[in-house]
C-alpha positions as CSV (number, residue, x, y, z in Angstrom):
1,X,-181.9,32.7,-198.5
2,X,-178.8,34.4,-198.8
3,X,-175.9,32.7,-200.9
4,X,-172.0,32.2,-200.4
5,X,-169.9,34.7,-202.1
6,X,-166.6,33.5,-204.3
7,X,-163.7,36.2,-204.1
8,X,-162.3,35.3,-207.6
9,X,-159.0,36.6,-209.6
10,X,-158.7,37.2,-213.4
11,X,-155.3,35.9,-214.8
12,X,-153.3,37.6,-217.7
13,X,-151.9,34.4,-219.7
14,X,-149.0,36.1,-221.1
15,X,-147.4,36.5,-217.6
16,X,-146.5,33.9,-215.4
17,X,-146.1,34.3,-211.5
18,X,-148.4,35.9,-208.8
19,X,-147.9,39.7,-210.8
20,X,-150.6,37.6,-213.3
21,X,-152.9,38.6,-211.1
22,X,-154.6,41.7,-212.8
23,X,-158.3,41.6,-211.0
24,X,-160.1,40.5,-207.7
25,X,-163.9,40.4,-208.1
26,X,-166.9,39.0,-205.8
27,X,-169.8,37.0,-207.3
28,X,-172.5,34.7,-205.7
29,X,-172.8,33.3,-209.3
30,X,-170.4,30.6,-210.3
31,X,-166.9,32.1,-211.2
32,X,-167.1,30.8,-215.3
33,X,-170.7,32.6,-216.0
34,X,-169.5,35.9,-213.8
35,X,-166.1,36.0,-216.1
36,X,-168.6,35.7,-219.1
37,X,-170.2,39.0,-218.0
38,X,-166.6,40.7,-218.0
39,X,-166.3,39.3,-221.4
40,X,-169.5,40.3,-222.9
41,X,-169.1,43.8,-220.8
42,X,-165.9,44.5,-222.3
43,X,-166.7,43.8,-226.3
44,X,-169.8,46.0,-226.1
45,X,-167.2,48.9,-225.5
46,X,-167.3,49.6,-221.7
47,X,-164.7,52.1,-220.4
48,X,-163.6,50.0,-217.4
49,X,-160.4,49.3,-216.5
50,X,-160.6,46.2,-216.3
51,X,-162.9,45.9,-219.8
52,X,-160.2,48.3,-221.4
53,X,-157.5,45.5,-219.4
54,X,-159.1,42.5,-221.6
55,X,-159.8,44.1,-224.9
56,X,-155.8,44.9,-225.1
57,X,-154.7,41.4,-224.1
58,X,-157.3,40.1,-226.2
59,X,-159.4,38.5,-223.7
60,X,-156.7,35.9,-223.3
61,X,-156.9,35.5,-219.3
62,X,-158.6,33.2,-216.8
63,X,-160.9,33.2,-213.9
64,X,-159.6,31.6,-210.1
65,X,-161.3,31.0,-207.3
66,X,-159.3,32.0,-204.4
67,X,-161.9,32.0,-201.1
68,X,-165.6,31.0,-200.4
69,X,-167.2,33.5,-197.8
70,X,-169.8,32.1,-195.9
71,X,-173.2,33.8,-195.9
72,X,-173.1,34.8,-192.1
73,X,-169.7,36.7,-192.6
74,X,-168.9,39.9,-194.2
75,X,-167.4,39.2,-197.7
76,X,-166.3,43.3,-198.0
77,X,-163.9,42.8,-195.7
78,X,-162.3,39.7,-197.6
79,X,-162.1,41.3,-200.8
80,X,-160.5,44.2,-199.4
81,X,-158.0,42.2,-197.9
82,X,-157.0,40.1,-200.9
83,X,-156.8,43.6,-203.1
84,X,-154.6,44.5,-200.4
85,X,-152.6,41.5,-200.3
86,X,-152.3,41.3,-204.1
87,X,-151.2,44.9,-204.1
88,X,-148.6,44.2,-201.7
89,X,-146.8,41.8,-204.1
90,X,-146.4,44.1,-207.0
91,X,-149.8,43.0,-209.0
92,X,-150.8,45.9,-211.3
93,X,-154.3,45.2,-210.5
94,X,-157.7,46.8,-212.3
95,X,-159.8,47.2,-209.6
96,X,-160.3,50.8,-209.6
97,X,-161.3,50.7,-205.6
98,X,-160.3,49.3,-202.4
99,X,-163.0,46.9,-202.5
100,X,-166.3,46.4,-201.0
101,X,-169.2,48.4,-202.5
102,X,-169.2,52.0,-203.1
103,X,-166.3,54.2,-204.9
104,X,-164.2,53.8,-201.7
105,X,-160.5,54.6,-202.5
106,X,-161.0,55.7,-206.4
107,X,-159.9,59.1,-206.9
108,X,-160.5,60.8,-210.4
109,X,-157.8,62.0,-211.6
110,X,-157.0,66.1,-213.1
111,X,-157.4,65.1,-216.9
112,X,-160.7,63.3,-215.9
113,X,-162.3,66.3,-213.8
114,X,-161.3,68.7,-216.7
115,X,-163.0,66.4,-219.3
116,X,-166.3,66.1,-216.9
117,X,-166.3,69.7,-216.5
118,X,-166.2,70.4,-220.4
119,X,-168.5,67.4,-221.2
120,X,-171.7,69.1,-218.8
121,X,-170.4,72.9,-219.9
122,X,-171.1,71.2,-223.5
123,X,-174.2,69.7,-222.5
124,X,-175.9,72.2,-220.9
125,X,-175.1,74.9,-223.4
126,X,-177.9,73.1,-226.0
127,X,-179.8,71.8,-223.3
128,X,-181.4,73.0,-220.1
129,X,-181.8,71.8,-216.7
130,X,-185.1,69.1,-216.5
131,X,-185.8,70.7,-212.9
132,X,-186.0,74.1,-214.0
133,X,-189.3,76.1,-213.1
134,X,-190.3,72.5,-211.3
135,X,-190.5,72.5,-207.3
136,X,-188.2,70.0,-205.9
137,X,-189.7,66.6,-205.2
138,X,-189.5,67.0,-201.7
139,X,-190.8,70.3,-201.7
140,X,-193.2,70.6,-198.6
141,X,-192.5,66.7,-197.8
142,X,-191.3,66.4,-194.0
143,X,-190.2,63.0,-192.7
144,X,-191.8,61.0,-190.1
145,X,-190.6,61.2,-186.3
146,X,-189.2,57.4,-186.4
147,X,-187.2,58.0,-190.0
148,X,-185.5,61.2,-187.9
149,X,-185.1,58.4,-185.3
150,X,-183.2,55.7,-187.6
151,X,-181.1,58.6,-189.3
152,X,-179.9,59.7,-185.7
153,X,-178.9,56.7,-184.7
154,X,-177.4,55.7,-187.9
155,X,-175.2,59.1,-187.7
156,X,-174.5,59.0,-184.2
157,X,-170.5,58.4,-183.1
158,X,-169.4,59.3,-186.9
159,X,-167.1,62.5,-187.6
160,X,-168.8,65.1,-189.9
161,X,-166.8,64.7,-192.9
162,X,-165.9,68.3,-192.8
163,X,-164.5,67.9,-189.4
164,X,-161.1,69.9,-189.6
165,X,-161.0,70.9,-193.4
166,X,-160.4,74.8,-193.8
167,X,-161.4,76.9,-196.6
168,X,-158.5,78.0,-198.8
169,X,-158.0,81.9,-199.0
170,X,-158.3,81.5,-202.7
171,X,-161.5,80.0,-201.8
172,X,-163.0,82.3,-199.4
173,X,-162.2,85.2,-201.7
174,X,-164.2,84.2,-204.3
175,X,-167.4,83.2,-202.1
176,X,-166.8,86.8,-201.0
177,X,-167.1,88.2,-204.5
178,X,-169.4,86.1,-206.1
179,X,-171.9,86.2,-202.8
180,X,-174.9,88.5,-203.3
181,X,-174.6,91.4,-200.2
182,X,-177.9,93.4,-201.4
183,X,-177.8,94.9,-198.1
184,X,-174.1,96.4,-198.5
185,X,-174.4,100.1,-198.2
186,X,-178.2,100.3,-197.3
187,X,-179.7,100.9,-193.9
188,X,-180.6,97.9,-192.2
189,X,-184.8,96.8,-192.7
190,X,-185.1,97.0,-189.0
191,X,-183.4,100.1,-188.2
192,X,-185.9,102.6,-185.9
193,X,-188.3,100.4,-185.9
194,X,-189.6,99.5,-181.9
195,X,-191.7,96.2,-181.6
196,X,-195.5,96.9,-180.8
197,X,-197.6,95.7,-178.0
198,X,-198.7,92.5,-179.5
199,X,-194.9,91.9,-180.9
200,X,-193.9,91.9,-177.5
201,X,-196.4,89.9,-176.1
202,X,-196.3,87.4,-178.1
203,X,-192.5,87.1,-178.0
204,X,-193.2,86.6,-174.3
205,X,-195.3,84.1,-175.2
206,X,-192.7,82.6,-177.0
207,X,-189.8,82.5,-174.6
208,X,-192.3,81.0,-171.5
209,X,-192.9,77.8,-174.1
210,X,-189.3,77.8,-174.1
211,X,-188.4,78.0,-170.8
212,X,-191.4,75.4,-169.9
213,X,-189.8,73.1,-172.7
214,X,-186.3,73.4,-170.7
215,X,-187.7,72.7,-167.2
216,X,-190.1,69.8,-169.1
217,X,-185.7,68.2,-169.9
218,X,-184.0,69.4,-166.8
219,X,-183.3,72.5,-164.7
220,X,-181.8,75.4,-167.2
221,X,-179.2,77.5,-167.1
222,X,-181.7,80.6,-166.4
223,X,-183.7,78.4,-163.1
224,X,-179.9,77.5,-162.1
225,X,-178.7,81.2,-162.1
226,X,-182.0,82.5,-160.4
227,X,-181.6,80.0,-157.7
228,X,-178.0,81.2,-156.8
229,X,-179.3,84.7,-156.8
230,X,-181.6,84.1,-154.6
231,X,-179.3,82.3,-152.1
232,X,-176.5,84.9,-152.8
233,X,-179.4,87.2,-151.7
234,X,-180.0,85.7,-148.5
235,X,-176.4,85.3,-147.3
236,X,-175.8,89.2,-148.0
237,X,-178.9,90.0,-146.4
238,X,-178.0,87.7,-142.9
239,X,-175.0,89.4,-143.0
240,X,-175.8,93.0,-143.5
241,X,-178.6,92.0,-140.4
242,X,-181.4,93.1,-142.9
243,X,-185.0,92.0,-141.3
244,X,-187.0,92.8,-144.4
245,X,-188.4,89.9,-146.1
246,X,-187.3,88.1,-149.0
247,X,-189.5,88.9,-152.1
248,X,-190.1,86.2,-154.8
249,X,-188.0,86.2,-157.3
250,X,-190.0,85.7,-161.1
């Protein structure tokens, strides 16, 4: 059975007004043992904001409960809000996000991308990678007909998330010198080379599957065009008082 959630607030006691506000938080727990967990979080040395918040002020704040959200609504959407409300009035708030789950809204900044990149160029110098000379874990694995199904429709009606981004030049110079061309300046593999007999045929092969696969969905471009051949054919023909009989057309 699902539970209510509480959309709580921590308070910094040293300021008075709304601006007190420094946090908005959800829990289905009761608002007293979930500000416990920030407490205990935050003297074991977590990097949080809001951990790095209470360790300055010397965990002199309080917990508020500001809404209840039924278990039949959505409680991302009410946290979001009140973050935005709070935000609105001047509250310096923790909350590294605009609410709801996931890491929507938090943007790392330079200083912490530079210190990523140097802590994994560090890493990896003494250690390496624990996939390398492994397959992948999916390698060979192919997913089931009705998993393609659910991720269709899951995907359906969203934008690609590259929709209108554009490679910088910077960026597009150095794919172009750092991407291996081991055909630049050699003659292509296929050059002279003519496709046998049984290349041919089964190529043939090939293309009536696909053509049966087409007329299995709907008429194809290819029936569509042979069929106004065929009438462009006979108009010509009636009017250049041709007798000759129509042959099939393949």
């Amino acid at each position: 059975m699902k539970k209510n959630s509480n959309i709580y607030v921590l308070i910094d006691l040293s300021i008075k007004g709304i601006k007190a506000v420094r946090y908005v938080g959800k829990t289905v727990q009761k608002i007293e043992d979930r500000f416990d967990r920030h407490i205990s979080v935050a003297k074991q040395g977590a990097e949080l904001h809001v951990s790095r918040w209470l360790r300055k002020i010397e965990f002199k704040a309080k917990v508020k409960l500001i809404e209840i959200v039924p278990s039949n609504r959505s409680w991302k959407k009410v946290e979001k809000r009140w973050i935005k409300h709070y935000k609105s009035r001047g509250c310096k708030l923790t909350n590294m996000t605009r609410g709801g789950d996931g890491c929507e809204g938090w943007r790392p900044t330079k200083k912490q991308r530079l210190e990523n990149s140097r802590r994994i160029k560090k890493w990896f110098k003494t250690h390496e990678h624990p996939m390398k000379g492994k397959p992948g874990p999916r390698l060979g694995y192919h997913n089931t007909k009705q998993h393609n199904e659910r991720i269709s429709k899951a995907n359906k009606g969203k934008p690609s998330p590259l929709r209108g981004t554009h490679h910088t030049a910077e960026w597009c110079r150095w794919m172009s010198d750092h991407h291996p061309r081991p055909w630049l300046g050699k003659v292509g593999p296929m050059r002279g080379r003519r496709w046998s007999k049984e290349s041919r045929r089964h190529a043939k092969k090939a293309a009536k599957k696909r053509e049966a696969e087409k007329r299995r969905r709907g008429v194809s471009c290819s029936n569509a065009l042979r069929e106004y051949n065929v009438v462009r054919r006979c108009i010509l023909m009636y009017k250049s008082g041709a007798t000759k009989p129509l042959k099939k057309v393949a």
